[in-house]
N, C-alpha and C positions, 0 to 999 in steps of 0.2 A: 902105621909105622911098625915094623918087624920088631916082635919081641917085647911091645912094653908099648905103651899108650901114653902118648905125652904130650895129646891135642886139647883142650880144653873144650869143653860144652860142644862136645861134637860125640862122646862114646857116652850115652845112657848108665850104663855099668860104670866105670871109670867117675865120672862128672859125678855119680852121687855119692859115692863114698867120699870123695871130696866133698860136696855139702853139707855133709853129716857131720862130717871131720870139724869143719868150719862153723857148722849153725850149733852143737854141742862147747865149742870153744868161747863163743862168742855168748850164748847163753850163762854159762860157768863166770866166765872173768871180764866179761865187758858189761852190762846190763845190772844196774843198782836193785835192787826190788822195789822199785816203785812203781803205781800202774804205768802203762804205755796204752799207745797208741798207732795201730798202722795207716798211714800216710800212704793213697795212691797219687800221684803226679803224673797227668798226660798232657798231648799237646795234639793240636789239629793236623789230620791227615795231611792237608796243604805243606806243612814245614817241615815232615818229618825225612825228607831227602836228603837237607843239607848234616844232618847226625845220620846215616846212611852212609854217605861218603866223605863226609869229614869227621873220622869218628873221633878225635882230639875234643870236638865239641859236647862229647857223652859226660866227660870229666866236667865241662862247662855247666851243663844242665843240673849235673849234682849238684853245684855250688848252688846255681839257682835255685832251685830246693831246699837249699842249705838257709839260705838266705830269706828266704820265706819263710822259713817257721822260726828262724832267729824274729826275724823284726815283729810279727805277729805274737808272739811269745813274752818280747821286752816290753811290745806296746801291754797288752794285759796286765801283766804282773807290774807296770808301772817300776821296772827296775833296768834300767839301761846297762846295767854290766849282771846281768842274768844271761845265762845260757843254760839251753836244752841240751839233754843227753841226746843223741841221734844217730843210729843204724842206717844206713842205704844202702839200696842194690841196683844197679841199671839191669833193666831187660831189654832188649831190642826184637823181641816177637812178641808176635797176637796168638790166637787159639788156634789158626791157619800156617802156623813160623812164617809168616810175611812181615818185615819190616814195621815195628810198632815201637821207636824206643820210648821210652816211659820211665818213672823212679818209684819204686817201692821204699818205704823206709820206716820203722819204728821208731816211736820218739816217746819220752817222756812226757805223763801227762802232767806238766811241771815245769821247773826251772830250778837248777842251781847255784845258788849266791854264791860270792868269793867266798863265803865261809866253809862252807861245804852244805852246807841248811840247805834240804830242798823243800821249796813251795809249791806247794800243788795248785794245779789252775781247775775250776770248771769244764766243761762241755763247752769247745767255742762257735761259733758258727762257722760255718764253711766259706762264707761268703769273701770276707777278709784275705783268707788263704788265696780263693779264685782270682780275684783281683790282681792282689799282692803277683801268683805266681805268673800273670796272662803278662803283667809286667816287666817282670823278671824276664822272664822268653823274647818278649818282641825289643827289648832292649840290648838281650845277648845277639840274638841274630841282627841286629842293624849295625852296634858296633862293628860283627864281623864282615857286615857290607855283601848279607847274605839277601837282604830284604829291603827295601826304599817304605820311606815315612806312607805312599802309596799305597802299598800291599797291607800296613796295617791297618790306615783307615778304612778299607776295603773290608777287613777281616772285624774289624770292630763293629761292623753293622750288619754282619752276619743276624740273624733270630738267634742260634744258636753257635756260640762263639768258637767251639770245638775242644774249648781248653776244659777239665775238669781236675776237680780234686775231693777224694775221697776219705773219710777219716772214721767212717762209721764200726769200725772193729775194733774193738779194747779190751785188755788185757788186766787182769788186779795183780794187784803189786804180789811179786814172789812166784807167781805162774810161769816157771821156770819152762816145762815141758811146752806151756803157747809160745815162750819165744822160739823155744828151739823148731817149732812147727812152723812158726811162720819163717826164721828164716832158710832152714831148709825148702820153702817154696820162693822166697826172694831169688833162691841162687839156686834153682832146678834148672834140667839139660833143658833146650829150647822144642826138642821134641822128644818124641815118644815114640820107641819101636811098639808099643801095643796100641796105637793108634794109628799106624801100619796097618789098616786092615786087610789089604790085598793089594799083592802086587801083577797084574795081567800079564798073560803071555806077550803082548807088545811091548813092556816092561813100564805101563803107567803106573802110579802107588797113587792109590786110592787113599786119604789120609783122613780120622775122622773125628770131629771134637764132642766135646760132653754137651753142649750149649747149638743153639740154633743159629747160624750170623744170617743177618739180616741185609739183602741188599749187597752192596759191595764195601758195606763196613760192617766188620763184625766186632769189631771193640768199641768202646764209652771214646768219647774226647774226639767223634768225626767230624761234628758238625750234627747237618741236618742228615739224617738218614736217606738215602738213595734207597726209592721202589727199585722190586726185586722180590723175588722168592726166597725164602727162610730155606736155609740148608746150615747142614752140621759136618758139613765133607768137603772134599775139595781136593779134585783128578789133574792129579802132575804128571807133564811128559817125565823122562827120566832123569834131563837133563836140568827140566826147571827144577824138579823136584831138591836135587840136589846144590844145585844153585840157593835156593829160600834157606837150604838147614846151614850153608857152609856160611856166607853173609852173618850169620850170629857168633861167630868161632872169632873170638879179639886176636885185637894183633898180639906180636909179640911183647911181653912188660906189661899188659894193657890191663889194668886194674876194674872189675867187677864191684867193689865193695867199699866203700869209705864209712869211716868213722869218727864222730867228733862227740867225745868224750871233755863234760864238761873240767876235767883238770887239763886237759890236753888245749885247751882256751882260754889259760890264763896269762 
């Protein structure tokens, strides 16, 4: 756009100063000082088309999220009107910018009483969370009449179910500068002009990640992994190239970020 940038997650320069803006804001005046905790939320390759092109449904999947560490949170602390503080961000790439949407989110390792008294929880197990969110998913998508009773028992007797959830990164209470790190990587550009390593006279871009992908999945939450050769690259015509990075660029209004701030739950 002539004269001024006003595409989202599409200008590397532009998009992180926007980040910065944001993950500094949100660190300052949203985030209590008490430990946290970063939450990854994925889903099996298999279902990840219908949030592809319905993307109305990326707003759904937060909630599901949302709702997941609400209920696992209240069951724990045995307080049914407790809520967690909680940060999220949708991403919709992998390490390749192919199509991966997923939920990041920062949460309180704790809960909030009506009073304002926060209880701090344990180390929980993952297990509950997995459960809880494999739930959450195959129930958003059947109400939306994306998926039949069929396709989930199918997906339930997978060996490896494809869904995961991740919570192993924590943060001590008042680590001001880790939130602002990690959210400044919740809401980073989908790609990288320095991983641009070469673009050919035929005009292919050669594109290259930190990590090896394995097979034809290169993120957590595929399944069973598919044999194949371990590569860290990945040769775009020019046209696909551009197609993968523009696909992450939200619609217009289309919100990146939610926050549910325990006063904001009363």
């Amino acid at each position: 756009m002539p004269f001024s940038c006003r595409v989202r997650c599409f200008c590397p320069s532009c998009h992180e100063k926007r980040a910065l803006e944001k993950a500094g804001w949100v660190a300052e005046h949203v985030c209590a000082e008490v430990p946290h905790r970063q939450f990854v939320f994925t889903i099996p390759k298999r279902l990840r088309i219908y949030f592809r092109f319905e993307r109305r449904l990326l707003g759904e999947l937060c909630r599901a999220a949302a709702r997941t560490v609400i209920t696992v949170y209240r069951a724990v602390s045995g307080r049914p009107d407790a809520v967690p503080g909680m940060v999220g961000a949708i991403q919709t790439f992998g390490q390749l910018i192919h199509a991966h949407p997923h939920i990041h989110a920062l949460v309180t390792e704790g809960v909030f009483l009506a009073d304002g008294t926060f209880l701090p929880l344990p180390k929980l197990a993952t297990e509950p969370f997995l459960k809880l969110w494999e739930h959450e998913v195959f129930a958003l998508l059947l109400a939306e009449g994306k998926i039949t009773e069929d396709v989930v028992a199918n997906m339930r007797s997978w060996k490896h179910s494809g869904f995961s959830v991740d919570q192993s990164v924590r943060l001590e209470a008042g680590d001001q500068e880790g939130v602002q790190r990690l959210i400044e990587y919740f809401l980073r550009c989908p790609f990288s002009q320095a991983r641009m390593i070469e673009v050919t006279d035929a005009g292919k871009v050669i594109y290259k990640t930190e990590h090896n992908a394995v097979g034809r999945f290169p993120e957590p939450g595929d399944g069973e992994l598919l044999a194949g050769p371990s590569r860290n690259f990945q040769v775009f015509d020019p046209l696909d190239f551009l197609a993968e990075v523009t696909q992450h660029v939200p619609d217009p209004g289309e919100h990146r970020v939610f926050i549910m701030h325990w006063l904001l739950c009363r």
